[in-house]
VEXRO-91540 format. One record per residue: x, y, z of N, C-alpha, C in turn. Coordinates in steps of 0.02 Angstrom, whole numbers, plus 32768, in hexadecimal, padded with zeros to 4 digits. Layout:
BEGIN
XYZXYZXYZ...
END
This chain:
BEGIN
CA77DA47A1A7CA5EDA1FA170CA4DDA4FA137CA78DA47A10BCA52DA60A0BDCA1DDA4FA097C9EEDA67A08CC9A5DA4AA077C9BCDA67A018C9A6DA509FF1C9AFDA5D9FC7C974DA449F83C950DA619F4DC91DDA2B9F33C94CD9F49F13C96DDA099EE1C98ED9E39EB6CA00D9FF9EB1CA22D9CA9EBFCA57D9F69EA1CA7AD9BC9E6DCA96D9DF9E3FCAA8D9AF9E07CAFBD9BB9DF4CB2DD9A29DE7CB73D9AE9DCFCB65D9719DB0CB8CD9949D53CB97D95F9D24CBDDD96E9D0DCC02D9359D04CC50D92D9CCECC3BD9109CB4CC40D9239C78CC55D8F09C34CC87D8FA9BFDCCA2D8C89BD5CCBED8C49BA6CCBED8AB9B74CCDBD8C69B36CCCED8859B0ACCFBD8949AE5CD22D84D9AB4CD4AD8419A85CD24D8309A3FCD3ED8419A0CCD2AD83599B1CD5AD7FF9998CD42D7DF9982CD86D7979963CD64D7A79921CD99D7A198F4CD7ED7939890CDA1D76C9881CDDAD73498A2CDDED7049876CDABD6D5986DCDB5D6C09814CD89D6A59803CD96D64D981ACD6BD635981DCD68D5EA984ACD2FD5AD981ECD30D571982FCCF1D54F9817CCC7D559983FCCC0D565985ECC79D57B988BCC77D5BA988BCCB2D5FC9894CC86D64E988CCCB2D6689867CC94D6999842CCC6D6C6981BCCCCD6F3984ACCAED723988ECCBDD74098B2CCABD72F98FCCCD9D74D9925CC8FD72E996DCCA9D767999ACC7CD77F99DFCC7AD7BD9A03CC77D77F9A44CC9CD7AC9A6CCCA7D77F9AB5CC94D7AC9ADDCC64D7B99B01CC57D7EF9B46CC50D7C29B7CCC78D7FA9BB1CC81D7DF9C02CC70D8119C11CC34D8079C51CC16D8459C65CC0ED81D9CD4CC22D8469CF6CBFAD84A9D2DCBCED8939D4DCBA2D86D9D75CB77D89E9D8CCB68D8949DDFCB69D8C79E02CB65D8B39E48CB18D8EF9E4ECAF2D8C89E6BCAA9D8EC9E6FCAA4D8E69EC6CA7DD9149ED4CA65D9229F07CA0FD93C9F1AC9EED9199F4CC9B0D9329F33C999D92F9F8AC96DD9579F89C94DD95E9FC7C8F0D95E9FDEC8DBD929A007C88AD9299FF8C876D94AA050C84AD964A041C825D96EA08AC7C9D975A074C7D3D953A089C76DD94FA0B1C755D96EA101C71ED97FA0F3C70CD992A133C6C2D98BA124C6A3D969A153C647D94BA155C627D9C0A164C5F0D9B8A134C5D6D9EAA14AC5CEDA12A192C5D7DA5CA193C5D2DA72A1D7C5EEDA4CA20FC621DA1DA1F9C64FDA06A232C6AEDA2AA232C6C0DA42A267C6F6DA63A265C745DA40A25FC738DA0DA252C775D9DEA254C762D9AEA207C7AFD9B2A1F8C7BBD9A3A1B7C7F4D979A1ABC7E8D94BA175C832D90DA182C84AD927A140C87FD91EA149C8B3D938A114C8D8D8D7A0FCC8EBD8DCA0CEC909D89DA0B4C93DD8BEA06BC98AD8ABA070C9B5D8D2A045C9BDD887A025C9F2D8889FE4C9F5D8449FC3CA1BD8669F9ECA6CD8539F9CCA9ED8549F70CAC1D8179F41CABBD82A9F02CACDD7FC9ED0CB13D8119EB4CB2BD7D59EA7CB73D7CC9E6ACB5AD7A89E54CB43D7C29DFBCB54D79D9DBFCB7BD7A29D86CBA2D77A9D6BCBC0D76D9D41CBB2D7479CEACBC4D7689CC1CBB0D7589C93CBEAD74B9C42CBD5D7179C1CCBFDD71F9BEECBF5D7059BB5CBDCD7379B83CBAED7219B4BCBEAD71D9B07CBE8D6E69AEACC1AD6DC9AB0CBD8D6E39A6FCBFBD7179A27CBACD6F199F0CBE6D6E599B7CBCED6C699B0CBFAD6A89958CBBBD6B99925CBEDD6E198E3CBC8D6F698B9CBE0D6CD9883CBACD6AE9851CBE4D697981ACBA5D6A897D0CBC3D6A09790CBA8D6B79751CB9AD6609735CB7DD65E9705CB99D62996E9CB53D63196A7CB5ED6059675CB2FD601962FCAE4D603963DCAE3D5E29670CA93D5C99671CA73D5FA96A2CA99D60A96D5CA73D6399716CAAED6759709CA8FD6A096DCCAC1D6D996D5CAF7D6FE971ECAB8D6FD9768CAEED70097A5CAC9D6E397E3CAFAD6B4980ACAC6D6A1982DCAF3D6A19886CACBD69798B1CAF3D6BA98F6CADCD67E9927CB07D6659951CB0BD62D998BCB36D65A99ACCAFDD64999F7CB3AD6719A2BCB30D62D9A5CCB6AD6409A93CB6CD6259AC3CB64D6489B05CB23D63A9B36CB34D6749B81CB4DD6569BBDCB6FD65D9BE2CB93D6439C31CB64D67F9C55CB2ED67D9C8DCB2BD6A29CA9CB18D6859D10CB36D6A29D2ACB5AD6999D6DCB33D6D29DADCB03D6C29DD8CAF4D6FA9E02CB0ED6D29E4CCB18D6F99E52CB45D6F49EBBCB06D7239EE6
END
């Protein structure tokens, strides 16, 4: 058994769009996963036995933001997030 406090692996990516649109003049698309790993142990004072408990996650994520200009709100930003843990 591997005891470990914390272990973390991240991918991500992301794309830039500039066509201009009625809703954004630009927008950024990131896809990111992360697989975490974490490990707890307790043990009651001056007692020699200790419980270990591990807990592995997959999450997934995917944040879209639309940027747009316009007369009245010189720039203003709406995103959208999808986020997914296994």
């Amino acid at each position: 058994m591997v005891l470990w406090p914390q272990k973390r692996t991240m991918i991500s990516t992301h794309f830039n769009f500039s066509k201009t649109k009625k809703l954004s003049d630009k927008s950024k698309l990131l896809i990111a996963f992360q697989k975490i790993g974490e490990s707890r142990h307790s043990r009651k004072f001056q007692d020699l036995s200790k419980t270990n408990q591990i807990e592995n996650l997959n999450v997934f994520s995917i944040n879209n933001d639309y940027f747009k200009s316009s007369p009245i709100i010189p720039r203003w930003l709406m995103a959208l997030n999808i986020l997914l843990t296994m």
